[in-house]
C-alpha positions in Angstrom: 5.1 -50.8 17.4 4.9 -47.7 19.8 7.6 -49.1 22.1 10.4 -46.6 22.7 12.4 -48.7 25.0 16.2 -47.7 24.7 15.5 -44.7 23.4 16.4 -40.7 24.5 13.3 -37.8 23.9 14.4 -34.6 24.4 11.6 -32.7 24.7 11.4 -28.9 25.5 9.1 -26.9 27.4 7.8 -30.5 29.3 7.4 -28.6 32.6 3.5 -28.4 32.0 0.6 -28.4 29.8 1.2 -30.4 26.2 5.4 -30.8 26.3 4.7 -32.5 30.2 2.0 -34.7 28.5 4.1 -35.7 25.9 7.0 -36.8 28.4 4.9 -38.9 30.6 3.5 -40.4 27.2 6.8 -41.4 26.3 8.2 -42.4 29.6 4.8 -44.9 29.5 6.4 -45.9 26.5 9.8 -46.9 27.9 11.7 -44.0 26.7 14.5 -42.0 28.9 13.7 -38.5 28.8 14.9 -34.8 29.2 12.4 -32.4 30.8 13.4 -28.7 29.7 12.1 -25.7 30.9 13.6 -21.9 32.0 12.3 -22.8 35.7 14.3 -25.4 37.2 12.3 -26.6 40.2 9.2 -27.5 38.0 11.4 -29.4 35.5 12.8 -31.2 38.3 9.1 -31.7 40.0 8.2 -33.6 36.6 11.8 -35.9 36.7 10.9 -37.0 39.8 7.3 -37.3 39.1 8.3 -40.1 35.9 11.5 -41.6 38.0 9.2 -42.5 41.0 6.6 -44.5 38.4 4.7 -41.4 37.6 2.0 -42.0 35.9 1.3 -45.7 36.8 3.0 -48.0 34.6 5.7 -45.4 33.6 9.2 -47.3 33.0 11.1 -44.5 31.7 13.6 -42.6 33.1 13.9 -38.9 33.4 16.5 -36.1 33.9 16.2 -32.2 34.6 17.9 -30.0 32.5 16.7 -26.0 32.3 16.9 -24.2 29.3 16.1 -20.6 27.7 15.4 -21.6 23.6 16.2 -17.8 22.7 19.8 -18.5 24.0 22.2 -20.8 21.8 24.5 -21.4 24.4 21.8 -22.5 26.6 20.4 -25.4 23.8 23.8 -26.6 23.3 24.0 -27.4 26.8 20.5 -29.1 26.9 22.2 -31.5 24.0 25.1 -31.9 25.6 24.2 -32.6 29.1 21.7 -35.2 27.7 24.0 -36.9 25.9 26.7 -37.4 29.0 22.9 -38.7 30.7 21.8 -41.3 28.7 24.0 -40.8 25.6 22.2 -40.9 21.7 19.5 -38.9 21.7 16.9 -40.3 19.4 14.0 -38.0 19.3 13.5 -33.9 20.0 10.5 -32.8 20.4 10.7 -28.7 20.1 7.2 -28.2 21.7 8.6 -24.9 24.0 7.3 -21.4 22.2 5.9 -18.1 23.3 3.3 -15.5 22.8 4.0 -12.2 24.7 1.3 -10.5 22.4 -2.4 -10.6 22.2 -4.0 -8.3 20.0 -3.9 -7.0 16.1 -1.1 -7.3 14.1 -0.4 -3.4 13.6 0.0 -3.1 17.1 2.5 -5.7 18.0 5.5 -3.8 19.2 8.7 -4.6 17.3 10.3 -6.2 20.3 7.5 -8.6 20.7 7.2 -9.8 17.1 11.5 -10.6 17.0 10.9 -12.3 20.5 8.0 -14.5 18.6 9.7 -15.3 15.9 13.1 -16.2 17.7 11.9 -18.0 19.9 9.5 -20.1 17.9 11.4 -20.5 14.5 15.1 -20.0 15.2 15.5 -22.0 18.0 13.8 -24.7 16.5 16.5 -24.4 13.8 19.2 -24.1 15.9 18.1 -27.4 18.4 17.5 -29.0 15.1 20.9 -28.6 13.6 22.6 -29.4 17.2 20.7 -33.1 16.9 20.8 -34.0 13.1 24.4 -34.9 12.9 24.7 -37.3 15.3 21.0 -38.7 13.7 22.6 -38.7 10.3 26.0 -40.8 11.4 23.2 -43.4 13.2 20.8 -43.0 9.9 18.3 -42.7 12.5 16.1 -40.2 14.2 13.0 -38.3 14.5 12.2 -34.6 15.1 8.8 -33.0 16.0 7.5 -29.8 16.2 4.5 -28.5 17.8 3.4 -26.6 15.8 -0.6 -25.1 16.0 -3.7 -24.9 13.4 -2.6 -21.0 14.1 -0.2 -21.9 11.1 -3.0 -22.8 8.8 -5.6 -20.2 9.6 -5.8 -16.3 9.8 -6.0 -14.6 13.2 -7.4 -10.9 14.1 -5.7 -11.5 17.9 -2.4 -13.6 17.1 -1.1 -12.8 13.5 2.5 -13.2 14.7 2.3 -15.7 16.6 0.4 -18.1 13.4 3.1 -16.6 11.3 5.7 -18.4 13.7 3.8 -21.9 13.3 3.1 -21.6 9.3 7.1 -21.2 9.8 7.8 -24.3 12.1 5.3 -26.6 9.4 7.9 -25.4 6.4 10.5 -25.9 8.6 10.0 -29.6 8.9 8.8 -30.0 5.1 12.8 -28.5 4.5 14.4 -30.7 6.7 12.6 -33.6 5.9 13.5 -33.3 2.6 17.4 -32.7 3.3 17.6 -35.1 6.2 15.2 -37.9 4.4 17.7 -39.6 2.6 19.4 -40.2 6.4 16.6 -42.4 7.7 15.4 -39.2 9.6 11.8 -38.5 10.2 10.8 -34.7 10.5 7.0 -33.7 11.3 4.8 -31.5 13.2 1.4 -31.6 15.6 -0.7 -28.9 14.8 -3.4 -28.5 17.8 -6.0 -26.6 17.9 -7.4 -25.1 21.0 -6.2 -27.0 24.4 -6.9 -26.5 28.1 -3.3 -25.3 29.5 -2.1 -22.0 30.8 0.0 -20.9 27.4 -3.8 -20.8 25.6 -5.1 -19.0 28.6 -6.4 -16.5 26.9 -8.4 -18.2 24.7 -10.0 -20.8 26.9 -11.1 -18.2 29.6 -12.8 -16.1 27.5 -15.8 -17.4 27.6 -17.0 -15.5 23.6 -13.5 -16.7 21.9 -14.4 -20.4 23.6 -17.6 -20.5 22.2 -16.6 -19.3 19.4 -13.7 -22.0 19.0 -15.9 -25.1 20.0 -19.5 -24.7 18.6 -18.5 -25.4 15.3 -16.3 -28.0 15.8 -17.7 -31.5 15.6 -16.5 -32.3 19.0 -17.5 -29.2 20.2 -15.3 -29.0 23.3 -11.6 -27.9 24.5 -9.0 -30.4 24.1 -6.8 -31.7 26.9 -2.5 -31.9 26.8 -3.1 -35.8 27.2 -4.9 -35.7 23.6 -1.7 -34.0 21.9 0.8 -37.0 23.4 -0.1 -39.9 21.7 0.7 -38.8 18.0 4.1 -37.8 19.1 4.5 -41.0 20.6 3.4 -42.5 17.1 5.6 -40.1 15.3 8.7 -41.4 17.3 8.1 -44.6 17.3 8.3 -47.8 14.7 4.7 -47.1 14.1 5.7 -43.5 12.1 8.8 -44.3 10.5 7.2 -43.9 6.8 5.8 -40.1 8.1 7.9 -37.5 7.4 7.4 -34.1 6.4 3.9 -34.2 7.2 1.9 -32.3 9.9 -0.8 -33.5 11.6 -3.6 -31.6 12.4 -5.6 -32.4 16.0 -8.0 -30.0 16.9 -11.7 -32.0 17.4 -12.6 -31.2 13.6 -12.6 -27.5 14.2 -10.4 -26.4 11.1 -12.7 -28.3 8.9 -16.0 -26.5 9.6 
């Protein structure tokens, strides 16, 4: 049921932390896959990494193709380029976002909060849109965004950025609804507080740590390799009745 043999993942920012989980997850899984990131030698570190049999048992294949989400042109030619690699593209996974600003909202300069919300919501539409009709003349596909438990809870130090991922959760209720009727699957991850450098911030404060994982039932930071199995679920034939649905993994922390 979680086979993805035959199959094309797109996946963007896969260079590192929770999109480069995701692509090894999937290339476990038998998929071919794109790795996507602005810097090209790390993309092309994690290709190489999944066409040499890495990690162990890995029988996917994997191509290198940078990309900058805030330019159109740019995701276009991430489609394009995949599709004259390993043709139909099956699955995107728009995992790649940003957060230049850390602090309360009336402070965010006005350049910072456009840059968040272009970069996290727009591209996501655009790369979207680029996929869908080719998914729609197949009457098959599935799209996933990673989104963040930032979307369903208020923040004093990222208002912006949690604005961006309540965003991204509508965004796939809308297109699953529109794209439903096409045998195409739209959903979203929503972690909570993982160990990679984007959530830097959080993690290495040693307070706003604390603070994240005492009341959590688990009561600890979760890892990139947690995240990658529900999006392998969510491509797969084990999700094809989820859609429009986002799934929440954070070690219990938004229910306390």
């Amino acid at each position: 049921m979680f086979d993805l043999s035959g199959k094309t993942a797109v996946i963007t920012g896969s260079s590192k932390g929770i999109g480069k989980a995701i692509a090894h997850r999937m290339a476990m899984a038998g998929a071919k896959v794109t790795i996507s990131s602005r810097k090209a030698d790390i993309c092309e570190e994690v290709a190489a990494e999944i066409n040499a049999g890495i990690p162990e048992g890995s029988t996917g294949e994997a191509v290198s193709i940078p990309c900058n989400i805030n330019s159109k042109e740019s995701l276009q030619n991430l489609v394009d380029e995949t599709k004259a690699k390993f043709g139909d593209i099956h699955t995107l996974v728009c995992n790649a976002a940003l957060n230049p600003y850390f602090g309360p909202s009336a402070d965010c300069p006005d350049e910072a909060f456009d840059k968040i919300m272009s970069s996290n919501i727009k591209s996501n539409h655009w790369l979207c849109n680029m996929v869908l009709p080719e998914m729609k003349q197949r009457k098959d596909g599935a799209i996933i965004i990673v989104s963040s438990i930032g979307g369903i809870r208020g923040s004093a130090v990222l208002g912006a950025y949690c604005i961006s991922k309540a965003a991204d959760m509508q965004l796939v209720r809308n297109l699953a609804v529109e794209h439903g009727p096409d045998n195409i699957r739209v959903n979203a991850i929503a972690p909570g507080l993982i160990q990679t450098n984007f959530a830097r911030a959080l993690w290495e404060n040693p307070e706003i740590l604390k603070q994240a994982t005492s009341r959590a039932p688990l009561q600890r930071i979760g890892q990139p390799d947690e995240i990658a199995g529900a999006a392998v679920f969510m491509a797969s034939d084990a999700g094809t009745f989820l859609t429009g649905q986002t799934l929440t993994i954070d070690g219990g922390q938004t229910i306390t």
